[in-house]
C-alpha positions in Angstrom: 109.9 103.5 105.3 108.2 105.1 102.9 108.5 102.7 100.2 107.0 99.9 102.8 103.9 102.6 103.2 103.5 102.3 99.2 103.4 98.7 99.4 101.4 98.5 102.1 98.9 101.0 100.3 99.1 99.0 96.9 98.3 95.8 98.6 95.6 96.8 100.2 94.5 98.3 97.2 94.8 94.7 95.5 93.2 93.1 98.1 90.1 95.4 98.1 89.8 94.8 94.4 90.1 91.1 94.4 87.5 91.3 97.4 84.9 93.3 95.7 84.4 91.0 92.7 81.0 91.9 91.2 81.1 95.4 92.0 84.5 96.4 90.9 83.0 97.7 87.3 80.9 100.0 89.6 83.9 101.6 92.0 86.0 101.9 89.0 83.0 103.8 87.1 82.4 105.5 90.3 86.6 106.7 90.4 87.0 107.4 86.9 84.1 110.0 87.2 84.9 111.7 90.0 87.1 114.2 88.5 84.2 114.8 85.8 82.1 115.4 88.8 84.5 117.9 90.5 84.7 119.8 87.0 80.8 119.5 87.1 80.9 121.6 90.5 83.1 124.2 89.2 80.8 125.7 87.7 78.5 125.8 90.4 77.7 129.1 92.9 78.4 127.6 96.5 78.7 131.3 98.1 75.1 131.5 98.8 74.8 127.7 100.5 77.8 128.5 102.6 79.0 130.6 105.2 80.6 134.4 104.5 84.1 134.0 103.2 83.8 130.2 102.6 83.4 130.5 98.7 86.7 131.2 98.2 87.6 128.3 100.3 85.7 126.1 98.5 86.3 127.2 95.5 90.0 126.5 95.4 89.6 123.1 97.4 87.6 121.9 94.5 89.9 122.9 92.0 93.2 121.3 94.1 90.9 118.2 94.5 90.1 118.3 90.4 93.9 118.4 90.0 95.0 116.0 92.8 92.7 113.3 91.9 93.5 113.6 87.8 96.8 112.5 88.7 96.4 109.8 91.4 94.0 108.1 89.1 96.5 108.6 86.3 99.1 106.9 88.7 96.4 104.1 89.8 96.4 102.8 86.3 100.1 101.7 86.7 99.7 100.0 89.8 100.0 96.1 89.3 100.6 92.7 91.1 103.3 93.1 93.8 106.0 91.1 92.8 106.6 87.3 93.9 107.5 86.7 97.1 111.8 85.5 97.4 112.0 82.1 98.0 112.6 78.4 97.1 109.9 77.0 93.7 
């Protein structure tokens, strides 16, 4: 079950890329700086934009979100074709 999920996931991962052509250098600039974005904002005061007791909050979402996305762009790099469907040539 779960391994149909992944290859549901990766293929329509595939099938976004192959379907955004001419802006696929864009969404790949635009995912390989997010992380540098979210280390941007970690330096930045959110306690007096938000809400008592929120900083904290927001704080550590930004940091699990710097550390989550490192790694699922990390694993995004390793995703490739699926493999040939079984069948006659």
């Amino acid at each position: 079950m779960l391994r149909d999920r992944s290859h549901r996931i990766r293929f329509g991962l595939l099938r976004w890329y192959a379907a955004a052509r001419g802006y696929r250098i864009y969404a790949l600039a635009l995912i390989l700086a997010v992380p540098d974005i979210l280390d941007a904002l970690a330096g930045v005061d959110f306690t007096v934009l938000l809400p008592p007791g929120w900083g904290a909050k927001a704080a550590s979402i930004l940091a699990i979100l710097r550390v989550v996305l490192g790694i699922v762009i990390r694993r995004m790099a390793m995703i490739g074709p699926p493999p040939p469907a079984a069948g006659s040539r």
